[in-house]
C-alpha positions as CSV (number, residue, x, y, z in Angstrom):
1,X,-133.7,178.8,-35.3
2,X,-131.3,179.4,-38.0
3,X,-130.7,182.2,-40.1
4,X,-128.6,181.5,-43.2
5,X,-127.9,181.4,-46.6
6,X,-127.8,177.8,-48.3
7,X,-125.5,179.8,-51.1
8,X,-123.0,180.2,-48.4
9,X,-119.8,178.5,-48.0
10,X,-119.4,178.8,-44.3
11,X,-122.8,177.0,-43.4
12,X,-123.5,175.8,-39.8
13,X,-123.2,173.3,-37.5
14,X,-125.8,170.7,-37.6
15,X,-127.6,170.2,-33.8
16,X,-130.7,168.2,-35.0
17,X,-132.2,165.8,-37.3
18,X,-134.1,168.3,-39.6
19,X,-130.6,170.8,-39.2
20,X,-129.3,167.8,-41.0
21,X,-131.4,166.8,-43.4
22,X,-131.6,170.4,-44.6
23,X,-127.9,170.7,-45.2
24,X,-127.5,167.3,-46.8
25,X,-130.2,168.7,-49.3
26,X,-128.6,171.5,-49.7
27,X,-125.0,169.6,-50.5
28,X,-126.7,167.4,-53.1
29,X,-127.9,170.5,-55.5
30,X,-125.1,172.3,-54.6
31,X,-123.6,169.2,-56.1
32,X,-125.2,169.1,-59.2
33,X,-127.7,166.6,-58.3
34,X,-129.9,165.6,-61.6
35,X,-133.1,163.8,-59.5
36,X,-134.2,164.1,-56.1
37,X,-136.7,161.4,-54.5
38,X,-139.2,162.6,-52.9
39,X,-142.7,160.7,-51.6
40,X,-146.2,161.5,-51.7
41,X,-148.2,162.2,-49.2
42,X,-150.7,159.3,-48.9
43,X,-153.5,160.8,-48.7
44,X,-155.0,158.7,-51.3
45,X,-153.3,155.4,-50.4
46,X,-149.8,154.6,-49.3
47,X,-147.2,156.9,-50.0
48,X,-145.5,156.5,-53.5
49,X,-141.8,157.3,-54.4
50,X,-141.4,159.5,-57.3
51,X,-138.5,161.2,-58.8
52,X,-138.4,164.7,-59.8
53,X,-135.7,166.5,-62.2
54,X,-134.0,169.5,-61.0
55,X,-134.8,171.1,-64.3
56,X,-138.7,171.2,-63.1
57,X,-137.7,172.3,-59.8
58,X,-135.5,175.1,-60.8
59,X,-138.2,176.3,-63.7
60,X,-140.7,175.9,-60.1
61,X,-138.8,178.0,-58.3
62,X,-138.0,181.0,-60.6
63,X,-141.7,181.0,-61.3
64,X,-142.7,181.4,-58.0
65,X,-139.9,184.0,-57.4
66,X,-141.5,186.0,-60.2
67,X,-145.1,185.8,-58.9
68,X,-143.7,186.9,-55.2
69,X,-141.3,189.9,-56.4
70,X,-138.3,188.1,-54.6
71,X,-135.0,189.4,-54.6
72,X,-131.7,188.2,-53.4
73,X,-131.3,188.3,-49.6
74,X,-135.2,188.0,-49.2
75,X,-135.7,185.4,-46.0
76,X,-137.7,182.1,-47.1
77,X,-139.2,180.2,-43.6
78,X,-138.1,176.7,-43.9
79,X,-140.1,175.1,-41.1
80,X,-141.3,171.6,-43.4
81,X,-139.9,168.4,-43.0
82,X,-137.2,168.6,-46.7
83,X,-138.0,165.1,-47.2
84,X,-141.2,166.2,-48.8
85,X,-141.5,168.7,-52.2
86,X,-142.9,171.1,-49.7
87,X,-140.1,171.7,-47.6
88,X,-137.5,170.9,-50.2
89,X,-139.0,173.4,-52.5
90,X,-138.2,176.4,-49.9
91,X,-134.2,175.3,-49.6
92,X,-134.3,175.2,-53.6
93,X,-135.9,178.8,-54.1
94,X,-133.6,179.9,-51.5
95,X,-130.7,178.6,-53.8
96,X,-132.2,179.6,-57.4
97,X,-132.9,183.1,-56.2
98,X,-130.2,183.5,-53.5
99,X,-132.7,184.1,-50.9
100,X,-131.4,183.5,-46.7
101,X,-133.3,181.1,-45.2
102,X,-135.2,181.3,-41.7
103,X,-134.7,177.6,-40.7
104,X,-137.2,176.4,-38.0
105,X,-138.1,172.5,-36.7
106,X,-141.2,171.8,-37.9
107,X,-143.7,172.2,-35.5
108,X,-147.6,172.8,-35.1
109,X,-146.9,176.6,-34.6
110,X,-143.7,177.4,-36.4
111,X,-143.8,181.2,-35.9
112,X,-143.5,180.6,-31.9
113,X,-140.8,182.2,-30.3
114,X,-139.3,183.5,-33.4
115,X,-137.6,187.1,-32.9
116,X,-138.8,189.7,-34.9
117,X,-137.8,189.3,-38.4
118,X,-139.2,190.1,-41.8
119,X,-140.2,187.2,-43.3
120,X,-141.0,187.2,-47.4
């Protein structure tokens, strides 16, 4: 588990695959990134690329932030593989609305073994 804030310049140290992929997202908005590609799930067929604009994704994640009351320095879990909206959508509200970030591998039970913490 990780607890950190994607806003920050003094991230950490990657030590897996999903650590990664979660800060290599997080460089590309940070970066001004236009598009990000994401894929469907394939639940109707096989999975489909599609591209989707940061202006949708920022408008997605203030709305959201409204509907939950969040405020900067709220904690988002991030425990979804980023390579799908899901899990990409958590890192992007936790950058919209300055939120810290509870980053955890996906798993079946991602709330196992996870110290105490108010989660929101």
């Amino acid at each position: 588990m990780q607890l950190f804030s994607p806003l920050s310049d003094d991230l950490f140290e990657p030590s897996t695959e999903f650590e990664r992929q979660v800060l290599t997202f997080c460089t590309a908005w940070q970066s001004g990134q236009s598009s990000f590609l994401f894929h469907t799930s394939g639940s109707t067929g096989a999975p489909k690329p599609i591209w989707v604009n940061r202006t949708a994704m920022e408008a997605s994640a203030l709305s959201t932030g409204n509907w939950l009351n969040l405020s900067p320095n709220d904690i988002a879990l991030a425990c979804l593989p980023v390579q799908y909206i899901a899990g990409a959508m958590v890192l992007v509200r936790a950058m919209v609305l300055d939120l810290r970030v509870c980053l955890v591998e996906p798993s079946v039970n991602p709330l196992e073994g996870l110290a105490p913490i108010s989660i929101q």
